[in-house]
C-alpha positions as CSV (number, residue, x, y, z in Angstrom):
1,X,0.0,0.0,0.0
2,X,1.3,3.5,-1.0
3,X,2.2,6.0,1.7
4,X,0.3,9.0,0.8
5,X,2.4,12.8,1.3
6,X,2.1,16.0,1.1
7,X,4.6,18.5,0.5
8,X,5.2,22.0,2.3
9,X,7.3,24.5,0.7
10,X,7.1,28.0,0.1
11,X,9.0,27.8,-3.1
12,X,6.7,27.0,-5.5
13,X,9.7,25.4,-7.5
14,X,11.0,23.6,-5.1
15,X,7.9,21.8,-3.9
16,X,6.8,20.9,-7.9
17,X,10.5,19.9,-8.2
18,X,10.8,17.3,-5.0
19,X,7.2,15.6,-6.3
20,X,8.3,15.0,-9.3
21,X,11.5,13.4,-8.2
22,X,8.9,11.4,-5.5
23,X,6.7,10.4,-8.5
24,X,10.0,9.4,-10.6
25,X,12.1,7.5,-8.4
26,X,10.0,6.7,-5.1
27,X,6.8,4.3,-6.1
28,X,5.8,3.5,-2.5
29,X,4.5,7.1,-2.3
30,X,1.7,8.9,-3.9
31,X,2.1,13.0,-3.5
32,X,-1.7,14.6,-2.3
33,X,-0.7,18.0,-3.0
34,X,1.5,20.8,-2.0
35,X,1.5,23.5,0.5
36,X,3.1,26.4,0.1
37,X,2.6,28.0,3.7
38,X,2.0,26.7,7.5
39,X,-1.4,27.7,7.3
40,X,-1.8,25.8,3.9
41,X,-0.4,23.1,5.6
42,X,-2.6,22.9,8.5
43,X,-5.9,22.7,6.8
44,X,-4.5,20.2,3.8
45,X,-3.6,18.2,6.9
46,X,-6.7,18.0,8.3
47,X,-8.4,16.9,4.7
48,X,-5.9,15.6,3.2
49,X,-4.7,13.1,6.5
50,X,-1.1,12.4,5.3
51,X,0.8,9.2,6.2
52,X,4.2,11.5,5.8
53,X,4.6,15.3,5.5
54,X,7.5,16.7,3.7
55,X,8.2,19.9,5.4
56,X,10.5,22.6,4.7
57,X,11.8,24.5,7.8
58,X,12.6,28.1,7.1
59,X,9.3,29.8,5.5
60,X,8.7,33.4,6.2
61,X,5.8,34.2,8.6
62,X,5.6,30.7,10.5
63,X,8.3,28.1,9.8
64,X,8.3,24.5,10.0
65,X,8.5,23.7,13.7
66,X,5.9,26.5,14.4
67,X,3.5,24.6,12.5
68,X,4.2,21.2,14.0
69,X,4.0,22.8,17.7
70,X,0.9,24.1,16.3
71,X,-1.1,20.8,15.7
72,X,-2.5,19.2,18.8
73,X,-2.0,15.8,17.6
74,X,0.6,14.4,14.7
75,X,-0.3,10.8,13.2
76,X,2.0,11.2,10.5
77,X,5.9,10.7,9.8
78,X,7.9,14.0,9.0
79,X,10.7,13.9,6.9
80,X,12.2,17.9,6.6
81,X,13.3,19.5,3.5
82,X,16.1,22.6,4.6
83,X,19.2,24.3,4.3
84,X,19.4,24.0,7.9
85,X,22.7,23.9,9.5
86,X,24.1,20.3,10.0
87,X,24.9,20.4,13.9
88,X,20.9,20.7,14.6
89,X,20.3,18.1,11.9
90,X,22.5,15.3,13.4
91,X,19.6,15.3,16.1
92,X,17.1,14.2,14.0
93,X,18.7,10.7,13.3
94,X,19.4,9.8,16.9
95,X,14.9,11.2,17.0
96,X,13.5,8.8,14.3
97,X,13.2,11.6,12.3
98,X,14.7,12.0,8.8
99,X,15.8,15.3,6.7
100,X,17.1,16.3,3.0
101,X,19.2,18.9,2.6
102,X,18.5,21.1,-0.5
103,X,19.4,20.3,-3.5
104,X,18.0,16.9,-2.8
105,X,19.7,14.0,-4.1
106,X,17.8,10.9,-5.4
107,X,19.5,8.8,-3.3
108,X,18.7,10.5,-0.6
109,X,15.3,11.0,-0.9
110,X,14.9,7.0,-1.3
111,X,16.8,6.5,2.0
112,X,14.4,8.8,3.8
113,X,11.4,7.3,1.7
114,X,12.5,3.8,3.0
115,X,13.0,5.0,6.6
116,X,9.6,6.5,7.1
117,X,8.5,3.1,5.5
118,X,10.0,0.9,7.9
119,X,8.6,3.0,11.3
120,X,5.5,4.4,10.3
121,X,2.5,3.2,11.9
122,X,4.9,2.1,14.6
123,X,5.6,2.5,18.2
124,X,9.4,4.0,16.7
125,X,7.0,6.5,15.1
126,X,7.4,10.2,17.6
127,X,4.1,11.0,18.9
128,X,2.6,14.3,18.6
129,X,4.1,15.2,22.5
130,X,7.4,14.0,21.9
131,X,8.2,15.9,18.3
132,X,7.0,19.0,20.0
133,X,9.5,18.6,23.3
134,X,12.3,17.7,20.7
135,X,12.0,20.7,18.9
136,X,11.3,23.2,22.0
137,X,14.3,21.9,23.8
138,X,16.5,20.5,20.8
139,X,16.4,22.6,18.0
140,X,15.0,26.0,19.8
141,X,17.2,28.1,20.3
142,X,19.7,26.1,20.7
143,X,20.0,25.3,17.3
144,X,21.2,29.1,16.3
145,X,23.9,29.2,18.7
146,X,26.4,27.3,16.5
147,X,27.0,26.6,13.2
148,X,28.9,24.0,11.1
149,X,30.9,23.9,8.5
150,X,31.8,20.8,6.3
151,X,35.4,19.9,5.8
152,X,37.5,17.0,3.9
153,X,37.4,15.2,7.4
154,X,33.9,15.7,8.3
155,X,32.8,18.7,10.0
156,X,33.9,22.1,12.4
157,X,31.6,23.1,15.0
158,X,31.7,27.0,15.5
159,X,30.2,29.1,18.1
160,X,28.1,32.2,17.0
161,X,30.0,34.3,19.6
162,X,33.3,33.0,17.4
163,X,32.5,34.0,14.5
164,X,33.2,37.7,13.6
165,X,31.8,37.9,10.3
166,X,31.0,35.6,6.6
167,X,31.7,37.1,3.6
168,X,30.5,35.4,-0.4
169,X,33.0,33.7,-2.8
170,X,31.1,32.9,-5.4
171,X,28.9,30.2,-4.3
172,X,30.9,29.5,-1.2
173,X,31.2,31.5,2.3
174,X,34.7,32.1,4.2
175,X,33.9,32.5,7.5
176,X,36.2,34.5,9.6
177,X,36.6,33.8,13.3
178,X,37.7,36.5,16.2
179,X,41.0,34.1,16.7
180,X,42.1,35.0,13.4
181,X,41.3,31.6,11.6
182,X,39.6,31.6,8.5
183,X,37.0,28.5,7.3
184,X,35.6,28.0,3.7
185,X,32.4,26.8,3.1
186,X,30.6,24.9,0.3
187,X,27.1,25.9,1.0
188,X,26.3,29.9,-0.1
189,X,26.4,32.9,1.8
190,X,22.4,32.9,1.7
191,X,21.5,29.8,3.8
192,X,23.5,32.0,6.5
193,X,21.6,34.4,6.2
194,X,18.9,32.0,6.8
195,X,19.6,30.2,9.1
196,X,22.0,32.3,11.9
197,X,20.5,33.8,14.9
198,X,19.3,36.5,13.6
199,X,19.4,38.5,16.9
200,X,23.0,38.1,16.3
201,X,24.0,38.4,12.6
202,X,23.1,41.0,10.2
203,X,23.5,41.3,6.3
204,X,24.9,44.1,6.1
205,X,25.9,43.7,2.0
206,X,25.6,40.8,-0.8
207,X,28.8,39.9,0.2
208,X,28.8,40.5,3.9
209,X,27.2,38.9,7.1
210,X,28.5,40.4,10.6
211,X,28.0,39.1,14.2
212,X,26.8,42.1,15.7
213,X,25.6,41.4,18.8
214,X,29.4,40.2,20.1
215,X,31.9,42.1,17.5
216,X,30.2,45.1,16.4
217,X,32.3,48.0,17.8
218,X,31.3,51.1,15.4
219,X,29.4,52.3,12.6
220,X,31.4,54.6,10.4
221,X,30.3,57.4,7.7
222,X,34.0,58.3,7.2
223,X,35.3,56.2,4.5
224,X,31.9,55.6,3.3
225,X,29.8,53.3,5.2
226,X,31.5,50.7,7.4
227,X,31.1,48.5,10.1
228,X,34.1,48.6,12.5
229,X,34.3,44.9,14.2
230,X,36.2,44.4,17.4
231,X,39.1,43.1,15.4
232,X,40.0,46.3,14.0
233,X,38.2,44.6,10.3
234,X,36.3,47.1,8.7
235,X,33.5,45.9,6.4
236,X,31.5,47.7,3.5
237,X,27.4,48.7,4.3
238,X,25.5,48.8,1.3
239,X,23.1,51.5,0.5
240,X,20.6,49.0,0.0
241,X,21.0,47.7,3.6
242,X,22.2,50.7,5.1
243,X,18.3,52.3,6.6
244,X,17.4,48.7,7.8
245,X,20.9,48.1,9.2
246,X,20.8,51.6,11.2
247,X,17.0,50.6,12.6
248,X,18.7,47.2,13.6
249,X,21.5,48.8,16.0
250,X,19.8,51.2,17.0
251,X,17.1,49.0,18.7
252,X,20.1,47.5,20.9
């Protein structure tokens, strides 16, 4: 019998895009529909009574684990569909729950397909209660307080309170510590901006992310706009960025 899904993304091309690679390469499912918001998601939920919800995490207005601490019960398997950064995500395997990170590989997506196959309808299936403690006191906020960054021997855990600012190579990210070290990173400067506390870091340009709560020591109109970090590093501030940016520190 086919495990009926549903898919919630905000991105209309990325939901149409993971059921179509569901349809092509995963025949135990059959894709109900797709939401593109939590509130979407809610009510397709309550028609639609999914055996496995596809769920991305970061949507603007109410993101993924608002919506699950929303719903007073949870019958169904979630498998989440993020950028989100690795060191949360390592607690979801040791939780019997699954997650693709974007761009999602086939194989992948079969691997999860197979897992929520194997425990669902199952006592290893989390019920309602226990998703909803796993992410208040897992993922929230602890989460945002570190980052990680993938490396040829696995992976380097950073602080937020370590990191002094990330700035785009192309589609990678260096990220520059307060020690002076220096880390490069495959994934692009955007998921940062995504994902980081943002009660810590602030875009201040395309190419800039600063930590301001710990390492911003001035704002600068002298040569231009600038942010002076505790270093002594001086980075640019857009135009673009500069109103939002001066509302931001100002509310400190």
């Amino acid at each position: 019998m086919k495990m009926r899904a549903l898919i919630v993304d905000d991105e209309e091309n990325a939901g149409k895009n993971l059921e179509l690679l569901l349809t092509n390469y995963c025949s135990e499912v059959t894709v109900l529909d797709i939401a593109d918001s939590a509130e979407d998601a809610r009510a397709k939920i309550e028609q639609l009574k999914p055996d496995v919800v596809f769920l991305d995490i970061a949507m603007p207005g109410e993101d993924g684990f608002s919506l699950l601490k929303s719903l007073p019960e949870r019958d169904f398997s979630v498998v989440f569909t993020t950028a989100y950064n690795e060191f949360a995500l390592k607690a979801f395997k040791v939780n019997a729950i699954d997650y693709l990170e974007k761009p999602i590989s086939i194989e992948e997506l079969q691997n999860a397909v197979d897992k929520v196959r194997k425990i669902h309808g199952t006592p290893e299936q989390r019920s309602s209660k226990e998703l909803k403690s796993f992410v208040e006191e897992v993922l929230e906020p602890k989460a945002l307080d570190r980052i990680s960054i993938p490396t040829r021997e696995g992976y380097m855990i950073l602080r937020s309170e370590d990191i002094l600012h990330l700035e785009a190579s192309d589609n990678y990210t260096m990220i520059y510590l307060a020690s002076g070290k220096r880390y490069l990173s495959s994934k692009n400067i955007k998921i940062y901006e995504q994902n980081l506390d943002p009660n810590v870091f602030y875009r201040v340009h395309k190419s800039h992310i600063i930590n301001v709560k710990d390492h911003l020591k001035e704002f600068s109109r002298l040569e231009g706009n600038v942010a002076v970090l505790s270093t002594g590093k001086v980075v640019p501030v857009s135009r673009r960025k500069l109103s939002g940016f001066l509302q931001y520190i100002n509310s400190f």
